[in-house]
C-alpha positions as CSV (number, residue, x, y, z in Angstrom):
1,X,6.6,-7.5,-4.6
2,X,9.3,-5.8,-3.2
3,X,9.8,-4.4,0.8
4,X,12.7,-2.8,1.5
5,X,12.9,-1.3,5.3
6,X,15.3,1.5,5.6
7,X,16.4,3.4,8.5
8,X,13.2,6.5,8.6
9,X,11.6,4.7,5.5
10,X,10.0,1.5,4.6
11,X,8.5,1.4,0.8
12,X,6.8,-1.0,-0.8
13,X,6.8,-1.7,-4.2
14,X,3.7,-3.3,-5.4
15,X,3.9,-5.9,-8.4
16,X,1.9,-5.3,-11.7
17,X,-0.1,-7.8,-11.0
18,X,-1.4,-7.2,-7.8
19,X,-4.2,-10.0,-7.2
20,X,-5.4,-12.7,-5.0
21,X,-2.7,-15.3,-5.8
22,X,-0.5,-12.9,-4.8
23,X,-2.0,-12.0,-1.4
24,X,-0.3,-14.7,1.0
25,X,2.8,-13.7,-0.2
26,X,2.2,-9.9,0.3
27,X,0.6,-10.1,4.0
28,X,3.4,-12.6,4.9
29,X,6.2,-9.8,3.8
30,X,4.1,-7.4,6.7
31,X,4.4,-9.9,9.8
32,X,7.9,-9.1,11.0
33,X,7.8,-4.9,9.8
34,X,6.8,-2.7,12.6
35,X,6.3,1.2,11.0
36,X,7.2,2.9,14.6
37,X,6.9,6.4,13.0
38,X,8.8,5.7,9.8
39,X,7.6,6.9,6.5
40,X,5.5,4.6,4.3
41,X,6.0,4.7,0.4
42,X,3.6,3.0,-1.0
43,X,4.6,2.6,-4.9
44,X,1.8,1.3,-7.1
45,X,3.6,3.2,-10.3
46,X,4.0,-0.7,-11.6
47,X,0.5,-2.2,-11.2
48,X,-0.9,-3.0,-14.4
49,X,-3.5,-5.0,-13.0
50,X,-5.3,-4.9,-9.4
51,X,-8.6,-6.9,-7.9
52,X,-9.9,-5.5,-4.8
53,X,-8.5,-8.1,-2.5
54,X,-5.1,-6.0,-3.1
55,X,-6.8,-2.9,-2.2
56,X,-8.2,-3.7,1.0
57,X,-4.7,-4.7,1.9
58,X,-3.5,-1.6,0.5
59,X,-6.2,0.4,2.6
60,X,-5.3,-2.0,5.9
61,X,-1.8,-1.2,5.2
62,X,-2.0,2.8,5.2
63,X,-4.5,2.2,8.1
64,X,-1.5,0.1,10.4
65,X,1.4,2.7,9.5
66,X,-0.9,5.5,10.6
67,X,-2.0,4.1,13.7
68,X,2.1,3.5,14.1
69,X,2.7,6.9,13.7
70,X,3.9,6.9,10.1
71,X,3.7,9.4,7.3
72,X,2.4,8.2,4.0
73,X,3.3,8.9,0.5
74,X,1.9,7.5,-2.6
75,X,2.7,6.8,-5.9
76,X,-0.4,5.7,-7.8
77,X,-1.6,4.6,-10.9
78,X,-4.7,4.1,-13.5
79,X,-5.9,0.8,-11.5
80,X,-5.6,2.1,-7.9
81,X,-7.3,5.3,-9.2
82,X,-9.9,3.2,-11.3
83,X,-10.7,1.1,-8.4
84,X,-10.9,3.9,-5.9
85,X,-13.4,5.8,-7.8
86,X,-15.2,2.9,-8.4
87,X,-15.8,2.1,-5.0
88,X,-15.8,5.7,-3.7
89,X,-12.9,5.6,-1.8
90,X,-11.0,9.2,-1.7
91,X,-7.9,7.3,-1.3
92,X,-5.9,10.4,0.3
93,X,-7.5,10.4,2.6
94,X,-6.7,6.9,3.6
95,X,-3.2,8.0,3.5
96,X,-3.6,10.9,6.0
97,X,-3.8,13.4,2.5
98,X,-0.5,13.1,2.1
């Protein structure tokens, strides 16, 4: 898991294995970031594996940056897109359809 804030950009690298045990780790990352208007990139191009506990943080996440103002950009991959259709969830439009 990776976080790197940036002056107009914070992007998140998401690990390929993107599951429970990693959760406490991923949410602790978030406590101290405040979006403020800056872009979101949300990378999942690494995932190789992801439970839905990751995407409800995922979908919590896009939901906090656009409440803060922030553009979203995605970078997806088989799982997110497996998951999402699985559960029905248009996933750009949790991103604002960006």
């Amino acid at each position: 898991m990776e976080v790197k804030e940036l002056k107009n950009k914070i992007k998140v690298t998401f690990p390929a294995e993107s599951e429970i045990f990693m959760a406490e780790e991923f949410l602790s990352l978030f406590g101290e970031i405040s979006f403020a208007g800056k872009e979101l990139e949300a990378d999942f191009s690494k995932v190789t594996s992801m439970d839905t506990v990751f995407l409800q943080i995922a979908l919590s996440l896009f939901k906090t940056a656009r409440a803060e103002g922030s553009k979203i950009t995605l970078k997806s991959c088989e799982q997110l897109d497996k998951l999402t259709d699985i559960y029905g969830l248009p996933i750009q439009d949790a991103v604002g359809g960006n």
